[in-house]
N, C-alpha and C positions, 0 to 999 in steps of 0.2 A: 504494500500500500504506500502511497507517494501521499504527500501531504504539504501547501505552500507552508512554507516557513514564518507567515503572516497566522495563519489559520494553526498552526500545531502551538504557535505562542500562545493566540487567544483561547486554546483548546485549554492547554497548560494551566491559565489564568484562571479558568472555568474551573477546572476542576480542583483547584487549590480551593476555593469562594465553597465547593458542595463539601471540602470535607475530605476530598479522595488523598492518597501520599505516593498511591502505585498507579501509572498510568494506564499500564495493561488492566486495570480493575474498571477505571474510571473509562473504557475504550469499550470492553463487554458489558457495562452497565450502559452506556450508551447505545448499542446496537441492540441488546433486549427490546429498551425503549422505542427505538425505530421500528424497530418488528412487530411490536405490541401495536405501535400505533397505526402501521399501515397493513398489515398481514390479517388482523379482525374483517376488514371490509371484502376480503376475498374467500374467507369461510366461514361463511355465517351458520354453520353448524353447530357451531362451538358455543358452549356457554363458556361465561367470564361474569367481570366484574368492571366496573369503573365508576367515572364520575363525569357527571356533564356541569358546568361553569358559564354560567352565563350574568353578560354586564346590560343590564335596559334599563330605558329613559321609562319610568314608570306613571310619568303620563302619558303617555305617546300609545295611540288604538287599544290600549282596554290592555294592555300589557298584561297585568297581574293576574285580570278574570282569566284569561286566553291561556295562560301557561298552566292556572291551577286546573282546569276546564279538561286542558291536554293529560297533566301528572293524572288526573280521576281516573284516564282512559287505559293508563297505565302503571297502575297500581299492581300488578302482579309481578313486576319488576324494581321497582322504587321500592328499595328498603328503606330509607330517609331525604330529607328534604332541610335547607337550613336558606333564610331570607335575611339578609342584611341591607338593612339601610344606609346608603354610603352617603346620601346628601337629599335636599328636596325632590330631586328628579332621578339620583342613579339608585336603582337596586342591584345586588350581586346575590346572584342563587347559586347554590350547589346541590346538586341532583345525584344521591348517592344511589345507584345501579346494580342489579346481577340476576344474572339469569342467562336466558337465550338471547346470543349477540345479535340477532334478526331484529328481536323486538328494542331493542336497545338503539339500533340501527332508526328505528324508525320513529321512536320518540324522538333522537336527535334532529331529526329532518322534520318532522312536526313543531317541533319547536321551535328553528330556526326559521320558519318558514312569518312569523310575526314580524310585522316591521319596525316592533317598537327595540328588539333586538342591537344591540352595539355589536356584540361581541360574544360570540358562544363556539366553546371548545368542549370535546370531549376526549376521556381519556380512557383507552381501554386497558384491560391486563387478561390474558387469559390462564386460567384455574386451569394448570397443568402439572 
């Protein structure tokens, strides 16, 4: 593996900030990661686990009804739920997850699909 020498510094930098001291640790911990996050959307077979993270303007199209409307629909997956109010208009939700990564799959797209949405991420891990 070839790596600029721009990019293995800021790699380096990274991984000093998370904690790591062995770089070959902090390189497998990272490619798990990769894998976790891109390899769920092509076998959706698999059950797992994760969390979905979403940032919205909580005026903006009914936001709040809209997403608790969605979690109802999917509740056989949704182990927990947590709402923070970050200021007058932002909320941050966390959507804790597990089950069948199909139906995980399509909360996340149900969700996202609100306009009052900033910014929403998910993170899978699969139970292996």
């Amino acid at each position: 593996m070839s790596l600029s020498p721009d990019l293995l510094a800021e790699f380096d930098k990274s991984m000093i900030k998370a904690g790591f001291t062995d770089r070959s640790k902090a390189i497998q911990t990272a490619l798990h990661s990769f894998i976790d996050e891109h390899n769920w959307k092509d076998n959706l077979q698999k059950s797992g686990a994760g969390a979905i993270i979403m940032l919205y303007d909580t005026h903006a199209y009914n936001q709040d009804t809209k997403s608790t409307r969605i979690q109802h629909r999917f509740s056989d997956i949704i182990s927990a739920a947590t709402h923070l109010h970050l200021n007058d208009d932002n909320c941050l939700e966390s959507i804790m997850v597990r089950g069948d990564a199909e139906r995980m799959r399509e909360l996340a797209n149900e969700l996202s699909k609100n306009r009052g949405i900033k910014t929403i991420k998910f993170h899978f891990v699969n139970l292996v």
